[in-house]
C-alpha positions, -999 to 999 in steps of 0.1 A, spaced: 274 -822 -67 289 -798 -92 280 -801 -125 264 -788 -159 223 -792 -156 207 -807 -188 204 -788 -212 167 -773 -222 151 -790 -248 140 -766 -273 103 -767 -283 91 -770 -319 90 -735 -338 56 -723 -335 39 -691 -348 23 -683 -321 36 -693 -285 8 -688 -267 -14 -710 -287 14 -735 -279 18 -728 -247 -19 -733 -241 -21 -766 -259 1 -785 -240 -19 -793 -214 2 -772 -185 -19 -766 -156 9 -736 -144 17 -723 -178 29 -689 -180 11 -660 -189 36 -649 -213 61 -662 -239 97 -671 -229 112 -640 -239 81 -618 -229 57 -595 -249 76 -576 -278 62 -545 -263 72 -511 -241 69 -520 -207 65 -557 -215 97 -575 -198 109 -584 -234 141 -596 -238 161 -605 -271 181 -636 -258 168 -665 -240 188 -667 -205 179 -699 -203 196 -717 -231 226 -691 -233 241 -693 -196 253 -725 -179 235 -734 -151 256 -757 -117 239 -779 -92 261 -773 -58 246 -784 -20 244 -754 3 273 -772 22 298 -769 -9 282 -731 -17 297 -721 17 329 -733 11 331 -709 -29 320 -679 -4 339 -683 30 327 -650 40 291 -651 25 264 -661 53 236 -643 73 246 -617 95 247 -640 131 252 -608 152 219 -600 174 203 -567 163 214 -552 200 241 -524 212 261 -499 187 246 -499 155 281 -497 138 273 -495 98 263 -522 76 278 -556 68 285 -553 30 281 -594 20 250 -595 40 239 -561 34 220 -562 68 229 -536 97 253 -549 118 251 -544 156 282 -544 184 273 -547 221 298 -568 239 283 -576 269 256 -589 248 277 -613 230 293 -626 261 258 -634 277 251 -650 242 278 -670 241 293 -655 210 323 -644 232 343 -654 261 349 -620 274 337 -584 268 374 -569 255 382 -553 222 412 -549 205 413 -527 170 448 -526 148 449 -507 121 469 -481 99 469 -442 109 442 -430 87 425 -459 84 397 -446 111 407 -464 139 400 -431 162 364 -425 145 354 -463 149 364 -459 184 342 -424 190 313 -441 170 310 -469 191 319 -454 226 286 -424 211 264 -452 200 268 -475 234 255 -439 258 220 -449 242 219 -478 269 236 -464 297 272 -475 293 294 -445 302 335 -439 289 367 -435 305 393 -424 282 422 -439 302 449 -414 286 441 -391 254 478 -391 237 468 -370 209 437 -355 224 417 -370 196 391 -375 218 385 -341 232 359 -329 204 336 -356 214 334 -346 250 331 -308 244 307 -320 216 285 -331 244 291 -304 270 320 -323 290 356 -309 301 379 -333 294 414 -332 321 441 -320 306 471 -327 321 508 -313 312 524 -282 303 498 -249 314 471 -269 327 464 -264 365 451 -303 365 470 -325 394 462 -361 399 478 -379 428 484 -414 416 480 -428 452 444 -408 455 424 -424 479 388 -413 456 356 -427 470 372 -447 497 378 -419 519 339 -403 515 323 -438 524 348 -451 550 330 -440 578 300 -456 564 316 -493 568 320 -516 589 354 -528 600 354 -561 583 347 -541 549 372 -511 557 399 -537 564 388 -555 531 393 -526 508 418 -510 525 440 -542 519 426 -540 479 439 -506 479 473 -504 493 484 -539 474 471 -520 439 492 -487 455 525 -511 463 517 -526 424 519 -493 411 550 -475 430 575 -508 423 558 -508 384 570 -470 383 601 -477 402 609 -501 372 602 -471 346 635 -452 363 654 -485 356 650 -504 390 637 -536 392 622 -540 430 626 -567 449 604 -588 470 619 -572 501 614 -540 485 576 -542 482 573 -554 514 591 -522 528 568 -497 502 533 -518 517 544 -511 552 552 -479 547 518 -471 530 503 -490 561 518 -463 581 511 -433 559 477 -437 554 467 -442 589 456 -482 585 480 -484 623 455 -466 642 425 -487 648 410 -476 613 393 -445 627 406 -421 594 426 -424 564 453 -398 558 462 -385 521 494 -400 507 511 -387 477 546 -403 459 569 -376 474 559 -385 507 566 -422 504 599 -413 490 606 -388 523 594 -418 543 619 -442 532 649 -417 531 642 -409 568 627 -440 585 610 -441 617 626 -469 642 596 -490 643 595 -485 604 627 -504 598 625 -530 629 585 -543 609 606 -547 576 634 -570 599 661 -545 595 691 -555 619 696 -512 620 688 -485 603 720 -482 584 710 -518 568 675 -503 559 688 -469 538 717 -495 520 688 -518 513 661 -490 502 685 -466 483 676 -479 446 643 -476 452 640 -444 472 660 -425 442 637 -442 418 604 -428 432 620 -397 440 635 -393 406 600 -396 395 587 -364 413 616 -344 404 622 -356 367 598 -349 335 567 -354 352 577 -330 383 544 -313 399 521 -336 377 516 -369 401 532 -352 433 506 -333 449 469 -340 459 446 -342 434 422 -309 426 395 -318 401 368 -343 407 353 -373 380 320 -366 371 305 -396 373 270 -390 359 289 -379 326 282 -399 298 324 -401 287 352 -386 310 386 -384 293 424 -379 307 440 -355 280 475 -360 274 486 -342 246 503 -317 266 527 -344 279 546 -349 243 571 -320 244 585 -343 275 588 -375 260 578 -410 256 591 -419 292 569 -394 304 536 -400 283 543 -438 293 545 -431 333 513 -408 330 497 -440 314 507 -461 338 493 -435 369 462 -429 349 454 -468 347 461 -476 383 441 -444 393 410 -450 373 409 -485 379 407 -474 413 383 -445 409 360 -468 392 363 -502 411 355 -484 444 327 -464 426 306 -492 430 274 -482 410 265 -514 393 274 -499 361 291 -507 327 318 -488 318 341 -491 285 375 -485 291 395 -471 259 435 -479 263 446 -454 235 482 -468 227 485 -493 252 520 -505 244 535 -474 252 531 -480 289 538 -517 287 571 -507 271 578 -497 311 587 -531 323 574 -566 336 545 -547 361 532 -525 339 526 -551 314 511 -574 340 489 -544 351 472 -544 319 470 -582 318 451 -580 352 427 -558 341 419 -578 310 413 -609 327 391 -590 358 372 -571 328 340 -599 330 340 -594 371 347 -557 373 316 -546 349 342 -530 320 346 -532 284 387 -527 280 391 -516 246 429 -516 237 443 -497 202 471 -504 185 487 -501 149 501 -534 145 508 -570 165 546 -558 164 541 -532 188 537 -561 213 567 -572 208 585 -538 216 576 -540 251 611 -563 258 638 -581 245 626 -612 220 617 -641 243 613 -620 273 585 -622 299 570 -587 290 568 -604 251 552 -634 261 526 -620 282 521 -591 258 516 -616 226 490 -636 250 471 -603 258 450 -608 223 437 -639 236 415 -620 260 403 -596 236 375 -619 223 364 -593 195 390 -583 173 390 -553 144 411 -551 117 409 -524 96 436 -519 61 468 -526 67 499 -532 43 511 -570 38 535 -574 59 514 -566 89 488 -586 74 509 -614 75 515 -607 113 477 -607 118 474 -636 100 501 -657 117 488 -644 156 454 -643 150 450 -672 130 431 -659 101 424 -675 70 437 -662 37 405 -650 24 405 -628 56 439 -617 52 429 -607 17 402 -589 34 425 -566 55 450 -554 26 422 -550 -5 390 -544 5 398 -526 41 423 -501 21 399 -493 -1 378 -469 20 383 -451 50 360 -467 82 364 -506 65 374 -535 89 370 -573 95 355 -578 124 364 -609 143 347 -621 179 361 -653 187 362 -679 160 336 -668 142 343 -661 106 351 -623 98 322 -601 93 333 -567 65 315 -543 82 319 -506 65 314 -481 97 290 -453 87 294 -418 102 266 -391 102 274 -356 91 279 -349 125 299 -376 135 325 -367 109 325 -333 122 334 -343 156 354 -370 143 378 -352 122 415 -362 128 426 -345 105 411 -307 109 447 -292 127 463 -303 89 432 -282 71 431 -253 96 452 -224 80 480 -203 104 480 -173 80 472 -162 45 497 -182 19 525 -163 6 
């Protein structure tokens, strides 16, 4: 237990120490006097520590409750060597998948909050660099800034621009590597993923139907499957699958086949358009609106999958709008999902979700979207790494005690590795309150993390937080400069 230890007894004065020293019988007697040799180079010192400063007794157990924070570094020495853990002062590691298999974690997901500035982009880069050593490629589900672009010309890789003067198309309903193996399957497995397919494609049309103010119906998705059924070809026997874009389900539904509207149970025709209306303005309000020519039309560029990072660049989209931004998010994360799901290549891909809430903020489906893909991370081979200022932007996706809230708030509990870099108090208090953290971590997050540019608490699980200080080569934070377009100069000043 705590408490002063005895207090040396002082020995006699003496002339000479040693002489003492080597009188009293002590098999392990020093080799010098207490305060050392009175001589350069000797280790002499003028006080005696010993008598001046207290000295405490304390188990290790009651140690480790002064210093919460101070312990060995439990992370394994495998993945992304991020920087260095500053209480530890040992390197500290990120991998994951590693942690899962370890038990450290319950899923591979990530979720980083943290001021603008506060290096939220570069900690992102770093990692998503650092993981290439072992084979773990990058999709950048939606560049909003195109923050991420450097890095990919960095290592001799186009990134997709899509918006305003870019020649880039991507059809949202894009049937990728299903239509180059098809013939390759059997009927079992084309039925199999066909079915996967058109119920994500039915997912996706009534979650953008929702973004033009809409909320479909049950009925409703049943009339967009069957159309899709019919589009793509799945009627005839499965022999070939036929492109199929958003403008032509819209035309499909405005001017219905017969046999279209008696499979949905229609009494008539007239019944069907009075039903369908909403819906059919929705989707084709979509092609026609902001994002006119961008997700209507087959798509012309190909993913490279033998890249080590592909990215979707969106910061052509901002003159349009929010809206707009938030529908190419919700197309890029059904399509890539896609893309990669059907790739099939046994690999380990991270996901980054750069401002996720944005396309939550769409409705109900869009925020269940991403909630599906969390939970299928551990089975679909996929690091989801979602990016966010603050918990409250959660909470914008509805109105307070709505569904969209409740599922959004719950979306942190499958991020099983959380990083929190500086943030003022009053969101620390929010991180405090939904991720449970202790005061001394909350302290963490609004001193220590403001301090320095790259600092974060990094939480996986339970686990207390490890202040890890990221650490960028010369390189890296060339590459990873966020703020060059505020340094570059338009003109000679006046």
């Amino acid at each position: 237990m705590f408490g002063a230890a005895p207090a040396p007894t002082a020995a006699p004065p003496t002339e000479n120490p040693d002489a003492a020293e080597a009188g009293s019988g002590r098999v392990n007697r020093p080799l010098a006097p207490r305060r050392g040799r009175s001589a350069a180079g000797a280790g002499w010192a003028p006080v005696e520590a010993a008598a001046r400063l207290p000295v405490y007794q304390a188990a290790t157990s009651e140690v480790g409750g002064l210093f919460p924070l101070l312990a060995a570094n439990g992370v394994p020495a495998v993945g992304a060597r991020m920087g260095y853990d500053t209480l530890s002062g040992g390197a500290f590691y990120c991998h994951p998948i590693e942690w899962l298999l370890r038990g450290l974690a319950t899923n591979p997901n990530l979720v980083i909050f943290g001021e603008p500035g506060r290096g939220k982009s570069s900690t992102v880069v770093a990692f998503c660099l650092r993981m290439m050593l072992f084979g773990i490629t990058t999709l950048i589900s939606g560049d909003v800034k195109g923050e991420y672009t450097p890095l990919l010309r960095a290592l001799g890789v186009t990134p997709i621009a899509l918006g305003r003067g870019s020649p880039a198309r991507l059809n949202a309903l894009d049937l990728g590597p299903l239509a180059s193996r098809w013939n390759g399957w059997s009927l079992t497995r084309q039925r199999e993923e066909l079915t996967g397919v058109l119920g994500r494609w039915t997912k996706l049309l009534a979650a953008l139907a929702e973004t033009q103010g809409y909320a479909p119906t049950v009925t409703d998705e049943a009339v967009l499957a069957a159309v899709l059924r019919r589009l793509v070809g799945a009627g005839d026997g499965y022999t070939a699958l036929t492109p199929v874009t958003i403008p032509d389900v819209a035309r499909e539904l405005a001017d219905p086949a017969e046999d279209l509207w008696r499979e949905a149970r229609f009494a008539g025709r007239r019944e069907f358009l009075d039903h369908t209306r909403q819906i059919t303005d929705a989707l084709s309000n979509l092609v026609l609106g902001p994002l006119a020519g961008l997700f209507d039309e087959p798509t012309n560029f190909t993913l490279d999958f033998d890249a080590p990072v592909q990215s979707m660049d969106l910061s052509l989209l901002r003159s349009r709008g929010d809206q707009a931004i938030a529908v190419a998010l919700t197309c890029l994360g059904s399509w890539s999902s896609l893309i990669t799901d059907l790739q099939d290549d046994g690999e380990i891909r991270i996901v980054v979700r750069d401002e996720v809430w944005r396309q939550m903020r769409l409705g109900l489906r869009a925020v269940q979207a991403v909630d599906s893909d969390l939970r299928l991370s551990r089975a679909e081979r996929k690091i989801q790494l979602l990016v966010m200022h603050k918990p409250s932007d959660l909470l914008s996706v509805g109105a307070a005690g709505s569904q969209e809230v409740a599922i959004a708030k719950d979306l942190l509990a499958l991020c099983s590795t959380r990083i929190l870099l500086g943030q003022s108090t009053r969101v620390a208090d929010e991180l405090a309150t939904d991720l449970a953290l202790s005061e001394r971590e909350q302290d963490v997050t609004t001193g220590w993390a403001m301090e320095r540019r790259g600092r974060a608490l990094w939480k996986i699980e339970s686990s207390p937080g490890y202040k890890v200080q990221t650490v960028l080569s010369p390189t890296e934070l060339a590459i990873f400069d966020t703020n060059a377009q505020l340094r570059a100069r338009t003109g000679p000043a006046t």
